[in-house]
Structures are given as structure tokens and as C-alpha cells.
C-alpha positions in Angstrom: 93.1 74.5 123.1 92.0 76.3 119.7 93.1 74.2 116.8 93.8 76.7 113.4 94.5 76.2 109.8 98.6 76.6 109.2 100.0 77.8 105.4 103.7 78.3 105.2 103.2 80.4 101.8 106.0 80.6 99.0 109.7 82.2 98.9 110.6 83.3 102.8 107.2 82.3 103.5 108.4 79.0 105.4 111.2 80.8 106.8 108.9 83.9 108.5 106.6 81.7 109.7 109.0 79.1 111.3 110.2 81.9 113.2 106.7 83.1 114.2 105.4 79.6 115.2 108.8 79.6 117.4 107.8 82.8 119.0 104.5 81.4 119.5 105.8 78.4 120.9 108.1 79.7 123.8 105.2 81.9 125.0 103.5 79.0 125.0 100.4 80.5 123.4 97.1 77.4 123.7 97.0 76.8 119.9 96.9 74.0 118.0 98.3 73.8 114.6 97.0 72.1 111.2 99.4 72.4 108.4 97.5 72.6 105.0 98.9 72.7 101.2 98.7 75.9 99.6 100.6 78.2 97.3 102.7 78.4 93.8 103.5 74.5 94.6 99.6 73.1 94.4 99.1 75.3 91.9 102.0 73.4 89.6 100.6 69.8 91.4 97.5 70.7 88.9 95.1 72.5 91.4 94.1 75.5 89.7 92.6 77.0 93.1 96.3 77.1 94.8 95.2 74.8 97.6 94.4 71.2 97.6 90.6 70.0 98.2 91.6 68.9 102.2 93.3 72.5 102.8 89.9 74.2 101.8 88.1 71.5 104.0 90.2 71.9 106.8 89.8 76.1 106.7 86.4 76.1 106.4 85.8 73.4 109.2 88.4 75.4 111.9 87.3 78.7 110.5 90.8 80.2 111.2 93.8 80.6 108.3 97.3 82.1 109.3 99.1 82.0 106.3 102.3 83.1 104.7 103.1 84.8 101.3 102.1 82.7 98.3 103.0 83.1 95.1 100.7 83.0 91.8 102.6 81.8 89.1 102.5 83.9 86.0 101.6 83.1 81.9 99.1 80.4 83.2 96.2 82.1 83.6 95.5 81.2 86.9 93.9 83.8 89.6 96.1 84.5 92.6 95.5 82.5 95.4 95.6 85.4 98.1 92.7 86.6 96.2 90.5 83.5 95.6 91.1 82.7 99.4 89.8 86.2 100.3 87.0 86.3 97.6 86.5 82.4 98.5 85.4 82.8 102.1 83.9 86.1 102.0 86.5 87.7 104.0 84.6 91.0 103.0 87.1 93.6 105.4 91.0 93.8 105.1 92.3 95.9 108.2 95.6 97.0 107.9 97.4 98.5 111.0 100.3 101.2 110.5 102.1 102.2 113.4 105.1 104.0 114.7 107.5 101.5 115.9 110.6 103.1 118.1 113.7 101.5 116.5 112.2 101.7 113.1 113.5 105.3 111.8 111.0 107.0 109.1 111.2 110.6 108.0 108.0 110.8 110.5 109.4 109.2 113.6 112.4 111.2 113.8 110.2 114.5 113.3 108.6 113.2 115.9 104.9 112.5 114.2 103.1 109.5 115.6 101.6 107.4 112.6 98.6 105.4 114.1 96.2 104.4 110.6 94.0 101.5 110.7 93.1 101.3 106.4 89.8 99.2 106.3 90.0 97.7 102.8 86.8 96.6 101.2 88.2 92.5 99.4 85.7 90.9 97.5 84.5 93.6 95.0 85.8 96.3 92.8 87.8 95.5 89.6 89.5 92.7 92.1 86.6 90.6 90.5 88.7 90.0 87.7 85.7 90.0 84.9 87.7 91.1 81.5 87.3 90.9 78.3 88.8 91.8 74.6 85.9 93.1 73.2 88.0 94.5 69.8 91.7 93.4 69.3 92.3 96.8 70.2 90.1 97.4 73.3 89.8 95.7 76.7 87.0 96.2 79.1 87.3 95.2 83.1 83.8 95.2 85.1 84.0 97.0 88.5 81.2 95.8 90.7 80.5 97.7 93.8 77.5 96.5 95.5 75.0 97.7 98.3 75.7 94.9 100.5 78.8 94.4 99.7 79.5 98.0 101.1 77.3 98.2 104.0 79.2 94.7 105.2 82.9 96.4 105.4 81.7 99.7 106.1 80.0 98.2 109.1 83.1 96.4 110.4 84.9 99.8 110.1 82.8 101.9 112.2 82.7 99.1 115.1 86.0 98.4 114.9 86.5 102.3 115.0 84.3 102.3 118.1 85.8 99.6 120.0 89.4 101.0 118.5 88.1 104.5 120.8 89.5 106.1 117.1 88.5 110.1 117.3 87.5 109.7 113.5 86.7 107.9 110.4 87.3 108.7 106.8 85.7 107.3 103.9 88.5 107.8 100.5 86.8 107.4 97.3 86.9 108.8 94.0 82.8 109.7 93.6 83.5 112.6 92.0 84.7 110.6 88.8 82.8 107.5 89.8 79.2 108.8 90.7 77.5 105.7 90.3 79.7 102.7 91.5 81.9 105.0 94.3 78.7 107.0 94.5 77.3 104.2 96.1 79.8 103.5 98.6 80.3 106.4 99.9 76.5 106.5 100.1 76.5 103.7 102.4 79.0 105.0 104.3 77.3 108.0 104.9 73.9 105.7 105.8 76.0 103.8 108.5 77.6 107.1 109.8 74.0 108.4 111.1 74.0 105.1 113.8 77.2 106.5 115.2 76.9 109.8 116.2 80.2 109.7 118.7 82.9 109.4 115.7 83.5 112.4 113.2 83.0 110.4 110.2 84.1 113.0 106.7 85.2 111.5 103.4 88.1 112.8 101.2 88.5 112.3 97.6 91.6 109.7 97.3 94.0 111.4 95.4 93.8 114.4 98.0 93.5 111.5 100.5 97.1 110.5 99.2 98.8 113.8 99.2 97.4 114.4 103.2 98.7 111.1 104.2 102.3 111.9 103.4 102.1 115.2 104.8 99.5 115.0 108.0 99.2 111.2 109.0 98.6 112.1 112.3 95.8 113.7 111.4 93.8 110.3 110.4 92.6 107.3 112.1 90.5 105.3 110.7 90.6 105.4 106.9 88.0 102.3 104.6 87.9 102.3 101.3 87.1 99.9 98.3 89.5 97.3 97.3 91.5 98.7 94.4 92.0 102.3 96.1 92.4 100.6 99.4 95.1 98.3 97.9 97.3 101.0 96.8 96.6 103.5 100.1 97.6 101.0 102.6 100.9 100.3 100.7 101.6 104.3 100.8 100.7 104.1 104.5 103.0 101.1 104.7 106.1 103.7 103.8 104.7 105.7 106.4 106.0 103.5 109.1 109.0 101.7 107.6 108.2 99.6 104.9 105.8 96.7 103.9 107.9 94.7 106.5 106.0 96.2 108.8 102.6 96.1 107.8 99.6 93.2 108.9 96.4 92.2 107.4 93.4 90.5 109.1 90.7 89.6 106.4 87.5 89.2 108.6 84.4 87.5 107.6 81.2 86.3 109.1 82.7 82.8 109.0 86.0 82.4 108.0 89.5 85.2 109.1 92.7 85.1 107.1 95.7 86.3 108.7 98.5 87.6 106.7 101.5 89.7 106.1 100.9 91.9 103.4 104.2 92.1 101.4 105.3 89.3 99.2 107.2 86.3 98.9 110.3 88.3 98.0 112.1 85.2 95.8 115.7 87.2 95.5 115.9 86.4 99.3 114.5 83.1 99.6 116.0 80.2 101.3 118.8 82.8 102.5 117.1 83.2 106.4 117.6 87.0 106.6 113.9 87.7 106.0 112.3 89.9 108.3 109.3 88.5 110.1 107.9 91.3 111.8 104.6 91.6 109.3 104.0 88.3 110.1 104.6 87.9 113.9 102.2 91.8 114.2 99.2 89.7 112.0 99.5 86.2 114.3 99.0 88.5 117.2 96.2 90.3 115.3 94.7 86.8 115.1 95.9 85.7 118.7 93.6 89.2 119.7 90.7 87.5 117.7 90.8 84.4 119.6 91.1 86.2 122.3 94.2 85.7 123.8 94.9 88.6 125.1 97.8 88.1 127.5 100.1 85.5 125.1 99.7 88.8 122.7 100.9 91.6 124.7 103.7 89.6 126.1 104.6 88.8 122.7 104.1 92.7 121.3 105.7 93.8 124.3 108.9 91.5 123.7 108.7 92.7 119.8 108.6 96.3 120.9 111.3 96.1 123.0 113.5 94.3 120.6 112.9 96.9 118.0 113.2 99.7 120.8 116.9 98.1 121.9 118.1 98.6 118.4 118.3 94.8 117.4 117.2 94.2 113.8 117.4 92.1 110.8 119.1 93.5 107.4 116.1 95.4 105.9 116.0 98.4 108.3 117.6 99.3 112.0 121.2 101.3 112.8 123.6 100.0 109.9 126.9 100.6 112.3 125.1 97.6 114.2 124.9 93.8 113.1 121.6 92.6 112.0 120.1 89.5 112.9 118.8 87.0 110.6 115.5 85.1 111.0 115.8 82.8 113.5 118.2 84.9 115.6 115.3 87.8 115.4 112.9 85.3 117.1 115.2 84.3 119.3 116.3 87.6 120.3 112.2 88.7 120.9 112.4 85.2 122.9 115.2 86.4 125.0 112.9 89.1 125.7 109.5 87.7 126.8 108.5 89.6 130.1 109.9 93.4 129.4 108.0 95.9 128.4 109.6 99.0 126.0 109.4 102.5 127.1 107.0 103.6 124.9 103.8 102.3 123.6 103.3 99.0 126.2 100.6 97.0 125.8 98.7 96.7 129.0 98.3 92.9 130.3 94.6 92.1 129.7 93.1 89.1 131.0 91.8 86.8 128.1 88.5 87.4 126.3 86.2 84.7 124.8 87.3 83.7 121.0 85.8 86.4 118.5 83.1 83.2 117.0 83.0 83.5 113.6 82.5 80.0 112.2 79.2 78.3 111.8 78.6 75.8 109.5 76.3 76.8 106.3 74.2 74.4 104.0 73.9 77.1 101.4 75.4 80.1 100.0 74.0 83.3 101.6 72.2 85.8 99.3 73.4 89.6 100.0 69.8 91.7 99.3 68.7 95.0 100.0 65.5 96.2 100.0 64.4 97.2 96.8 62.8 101.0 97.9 61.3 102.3 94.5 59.9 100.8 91.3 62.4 99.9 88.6 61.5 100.6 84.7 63.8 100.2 81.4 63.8 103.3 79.5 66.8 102.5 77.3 69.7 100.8 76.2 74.0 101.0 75.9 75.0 98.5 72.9 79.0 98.4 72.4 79.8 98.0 68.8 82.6 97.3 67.3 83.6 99.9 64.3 86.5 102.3 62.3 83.4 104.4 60.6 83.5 108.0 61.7 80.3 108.9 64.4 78.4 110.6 61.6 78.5 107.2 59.4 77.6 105.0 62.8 74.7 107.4 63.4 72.9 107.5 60.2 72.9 103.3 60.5 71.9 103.3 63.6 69.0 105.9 63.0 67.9 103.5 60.4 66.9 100.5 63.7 65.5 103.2 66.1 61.6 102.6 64.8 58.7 103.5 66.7 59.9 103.0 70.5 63.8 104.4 70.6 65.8 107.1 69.5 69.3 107.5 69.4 70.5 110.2 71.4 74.3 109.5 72.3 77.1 108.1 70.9 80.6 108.4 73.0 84.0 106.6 72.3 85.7 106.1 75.6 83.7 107.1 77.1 83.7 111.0 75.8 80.3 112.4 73.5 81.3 112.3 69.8 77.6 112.8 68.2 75.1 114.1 68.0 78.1 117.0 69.2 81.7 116.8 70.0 85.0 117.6 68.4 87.0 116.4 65.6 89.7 116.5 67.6 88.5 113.6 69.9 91.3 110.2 69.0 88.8 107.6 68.3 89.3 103.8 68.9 87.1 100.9 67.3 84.9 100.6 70.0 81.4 102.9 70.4 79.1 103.5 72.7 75.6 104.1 71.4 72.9 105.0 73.1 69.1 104.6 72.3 66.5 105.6 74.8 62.5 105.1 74.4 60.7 107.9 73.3 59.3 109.8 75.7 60.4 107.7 78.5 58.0 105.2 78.0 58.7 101.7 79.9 60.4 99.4 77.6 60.8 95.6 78.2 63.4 93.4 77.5 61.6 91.8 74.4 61.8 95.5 72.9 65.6 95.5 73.3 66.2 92.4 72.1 64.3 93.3 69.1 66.4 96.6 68.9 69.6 94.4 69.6 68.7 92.2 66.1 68.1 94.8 63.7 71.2 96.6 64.7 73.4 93.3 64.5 72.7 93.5 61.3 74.7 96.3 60.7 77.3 95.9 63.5 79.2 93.8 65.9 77.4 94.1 69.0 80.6 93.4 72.0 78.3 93.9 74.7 75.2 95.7 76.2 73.4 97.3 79.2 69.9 98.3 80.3 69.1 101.7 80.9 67.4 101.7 84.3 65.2 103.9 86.4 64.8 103.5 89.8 61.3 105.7 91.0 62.9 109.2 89.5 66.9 108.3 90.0 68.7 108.0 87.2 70.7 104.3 87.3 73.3 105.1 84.6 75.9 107.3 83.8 76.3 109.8 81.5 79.1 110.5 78.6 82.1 112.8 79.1 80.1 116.1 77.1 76.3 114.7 77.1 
């Protein structure tokens, strides 16, 4: 019997997954269950993690997590928990499954247009690293790291889980028209993994456009990954697709570790009131019952769910209004009472049980994420971020003065937009600069060259912060300002 890692989560979080463990338990599903301390409650017991030091043991020895909303609390400067579970365990790909469940009207169902999405959400990366910084009382800088392996990891688990999935194609949504460098990469990789299979139509789509063809064509798409922040807000949209976050799971996968989730929240207004619907939940523990490999106990279970939903029964949040709703418990009884009927449409077939999905090894060290480096690197310049109210003509002439014998200036830009040596007077300023020094000629500088650079120009300004131009063989590493 597979033993997994239990947390109840915050607000209907004990609630939800009472009922689901109930479900569970009447089917009789072969799984063991470890209850571990996580949530808003560890986090005010002093922990500033959210989970106590035998929780993370317990995970990271059985490998598994099903867990229910938690809550981070807010003014304390703590990092959510959801998050530093995902980031935590490298539980590098979020799948999110949208469906058209009969019994749950949407503007789509009842113009009869199947939803069927599977979002692939890139988790550890992206501004979800949560690197910030005030670098002038006026101006706040977040880091967005979007990494090689980081990408080729998710966008990997997308395209197999496309091919097992039998999905017709797979769409990368990205925004490298803006971002050419960080969402240049990923899409990139996608493009890299794309050639190795040749049987799905893999295309990309910019995700605004991504956005508007959602709500108007879902049917068109099947298999949608993206990176975390743009993947965060798509799969909510594709959540009002099909009814509402209530209806919406989340698998994080990893080499070694799988959290199992609901997406939505611990909704607090209805807490402690047993009306929460625990649908999101009950559709990610059979996600996870799938991963394990127990295949029967989870179409007995969907099937029962489907033909609940199907027969009109439903808790307060959605269903037929002229009809009671259930609360909690009497949902999960009511799916209970239905164990062994199938609905009329979209049955899950009866599959005999597969070996556990193995995912869990135990490591001695952290593993180092590397590509191969293909081409030569060289500096050939420098970004310093000063802080200053001088107009660009004033901040060039001082920083002319530092260039000496191996850089000259040849940009400065204020968020992000050129303002000298050419721009416009109408350009709002703030007191933050970007200026840029490259070596003359494009002669290969060192780091002992830039810090010497970095110095002389101190003396002048407040540096905030600085990057290295970079070359790799004849490919350009950095971006250029809005006008350069």
C-alpha cells in the first residue's frame, strides 16, 4: 500500500479535503496517509518556511504531497508557502486540466463547444523567483530568470505528456516579441524540443493574442506551456472557460518530488461554514491516484463525480439554482452514493492498474542544471544603474569624463527607453539611469577593467546595480534600449 504525505491547507482547506479523503476511503483506494503541519498556522508557530522541519522530512522521504489551500500571511514578509514548496522540490511543470463538465453550464457548454486545455505552467523561474529590490526610493527592480535548463525541463514534460495525452497539437504562448532575450529563450527551447516530435503540430502564439483566441476558439487548443507568470494568469482565464476555479487541478511534477493541488484558494469568507466545493480537489487526488497508478480507483471515482455533476446535484457555487445544493459532506456522499455508474458522456474507460509513475530517489547533493556551453564567451561592455535627477546631457558629460582608454559611452536609457546620445524631451524621466559603456572597438574586456570603470564612476554617482555586456561567438547576449 503506497503511503503519501497529507496537508489539510488553510480556510475550507480541512473541510475539501475531509470530503476527498472520504471519497477516497469508500472506494477504498490502497493509500496510506501521513498527515504533516503546513500552512498560515506553522507559519505563526515561528517557521518561516510554512511547514515544520518533520513535514519537509516526511515529503521528501514519501516523495508524494496532496495538499489543500494554504494561506501566506500578509505584512510579514514571508514567501508563500505554495511557492517555496514548488520552488523547494523542483516541481519544475504545473499541469492544469480544463474540461467541459456536463452539469456545469458555461457560455461554451451550452453553445455546445468542448473545452479540453491542458496549460503546462513552467514553476520555478520567471519573476516567481521573488529577487526585488528598491534601488532609488522611487524605483523598484524585480529580476526575471528564465534559464536553458530550466526550459528544456518543462518543455520536455509538455511534449510527452502531449504524446501520451494523443493531444493533435501543442502551443508554446510567450511574449518574445517584447522579451527577446529571456522569452526568446524559451520559446527557443521549445522550438529545439519540437524537432524530436515530428507527430504533434507544435506553433507558438504571442500571449496576449493567445488570450483573446482562448475566449473565442478554445476548442481550437490542446496543449498550451508557457512560463510561470504568463502561465499563472492563462490557466485562471482557462479556468472561466469551464466554470470557475472550482473546477480546476494542478499536478506540480518533478524528477523527485509531485504536489497535488487545487488551484483556487483558501476562500476565508466561507470557512468553517461546510458549503465549499471540493471538486478541484477531488479532480487533482485523482490526477495523483493516475500517477501512482491507480487507474481503476480513479475512473470509478471520476466516473461517480461525472455522473453527480451530470444528474444535476451540486453544491452552492454553480449547478440549476431552482434545485437545492449540497454542502461538503453531502457532495461526497452524494458521489459515494454513486460509485459504479458511469455518465452519458465523457466515461472514463476502466483500466487495469499501471506501475507507480517513480519519481523519488534519494539525493546526497543538489543537482547542477548545465548546458553545454556551444561558443566562446567575451565581455565587451558594461550596464551600471545609477541613481540621479540630472538631465541625460549633465549624466553624459560626467560619465564621458571615466570612459578612458578602453570604453565609450554609447547609451544612456531611463526605463528602459534611449534618452542620449538621441531621444526626446518629451520622454518622463525617473531617478534611475541606465548607462551604457562598451569597449572600443569591441576589444575583450575583463572584469578587472570594469571594476576599474565601476570606481571612477562611483565617484560621481550612486551605482544601484550592474551587468556584463556579453558575447557569445557573434550573438549578441543583451538587449538593446527602447530607440538605440
Amino acid at each position: 500500500m503506497t503511503k503519501v504525505a497529507v496537508a489539510k491547507g488553510d480556510g475550507i482547506g480541512p473541510e475539501i479535503m475531509d470530503a476527498v479523503l472520504k471519497v477516497f476511503n469508500a472506494a477504498e483506494v490502497p493509500l496510506q496517509y501521513e498527515f504533516v503541519d503546513m500552512g498560515k498556522w506553522v507559519f505563526d508557530k515561528g517557521y518561516s518556511n510554512g511547514m515544520t522541519p518533520d513535514a519537509q522530512q516526511a515529503i521528501e522521504t514519501l516523495g508524494i504531497l496532496f495538499k489543500g489551500p494554504m494561506e501566506t500571511p500578509k505584512g510579514k514578509g514571508v514567501k508563500s508557502v505554495n511557492v517555496t514548496a514548488r520552488k523547494t522540490w523542483n516541481t519544475y511543470a504545473n499541469k492544469r486540466v480544463f474540461q467541459t463538465l456536463h452539469g456545469v453550464d458555461t457560455v461554451f457548454s451550452k453553445a455546445g463547444i468542448p473545452v479540453d486545455i491542458t496549460v503546462v505552467r513552467e514553476n520555478i523561474e520567471d519573476t516567481y523567483g521573488g529577487i526585488e529590490h528598491m534601488i532609488t526610493h522611487d524605483v523598484a527592480l524585480s529580476r526575471r530568470f528564465i534559464t536553458r535548463p530550466g526550459s528544456l525541463q518543462v518543455i520536455k514534460y509538455a511534449f510527452e505528456m502531449a504524446k501520451k495525452k494523443g493531444a493533435r497539437r501543442i502551443t508554446c504562448g510567450h511574449k518574445a516579441n517584447i522579451m527577446k532575450i529571456t522569452d526568446g529563450l524559451f520559446l527557443e527551447v521549445f522550438y529545439e524540443v519540437a524537432k524530436e516530435y515530428p507527430e504533434l503540430k507544435a506553433d507558438d502564439v504571442i500571449v496576449d493574442d493567445l488570450c483573446m483566441k482562448l475566449v473565442t476558439r478554445p476548442d481550437t487548443f490542446d496543449v498550451v506551456v508557457l512560463t510561470n507568470l504568463q502561465g499563472d494568469i492563462v490557466s485562471d482565464l482557462c479556468a472561466g472557460l469551464v466554470g470557475g476555479l472550482g473546477f480546476a487541478p494542478s499536478a506540480n511534477i518533478g524528477d523527485h518530488i509531485c504536489i497535488f493541488e487545487a488551484v483556487h484558494g483558501t476562500a476565508p469568507d466561507i470557512a468553517g461554514k461546510n458549503i465549499a466545493n471540493p471538486t478541484a480537489l477531488l479532480l487533482s487526488g485523482l490526477g495523483m491516484l493516475r500517477h501512482l497508478g491507480l487507474m481503476q480507483s480513479a475512473a470509478i471515482i471520476e466516473n461517480a463525480l461525472l455522473y453527480t455533476l451530470e444528474n444535476g446535484q451540486h453544491t452552492g457555487d454553480f449547478g440549476d439554482k431552482s434545485r437545492p445544493s449540497l454542502n461538503t459532506t453531502q457532495f461526497a456522499e452524494a458521489i459515494i452514493a454513486n460509485f459504479g455508474k458511469k455518465p452519458e458522456q465523457g466515461a472514463k474507460p476502466l483500466l487495469p492498474d499501471m506501475p507507480s509513475t517513480q519519481t523519488h530517489f534519494k539525493l546526497d547533493k543538489n543537482p547542477m542544471l548545465e548546458s553545454k556551453e556551444e561558443s566562446n564567451e567575451k565581455i565587451i561592455g558594461v550596464d551600471f544603474f545609477i541613481e540621479s535627477n540630472e538631465q541625460p546631457i549633465t549624466i553624459a558629460n560626467k560619465c564621458l569624463r571615466h570612459a578612458g582608454v578602453k570604453f565609450k559611452l554609447v547609451n544612456i536609457s531611463n526605463r528602459g527607453t534611449q534618452v542620449w546620445p538621441t531621444g526626446s524631451v518629451y520622454t518622463n524621466l525617473v531617478n534611475q539611469y541606465n548607462v551604457r559603456f562598451e569597449s572600443i572597438d569591441d576589444f575583450p574586456l575583463t572584469q578587472q577593467d570594469v571594476l576599474g570603470l565601476y570606481i571612477s564612476l562611483s565617484g560621481n554617482f550612486k551605482i544601484c546595480s550592474s551587468e556584463l555586456l556579453q558575447m557569445w561567438g557573434d550573438k549578441r547576449a543583451y538587449s538593446l534600449a527602447q530607440g538605440q
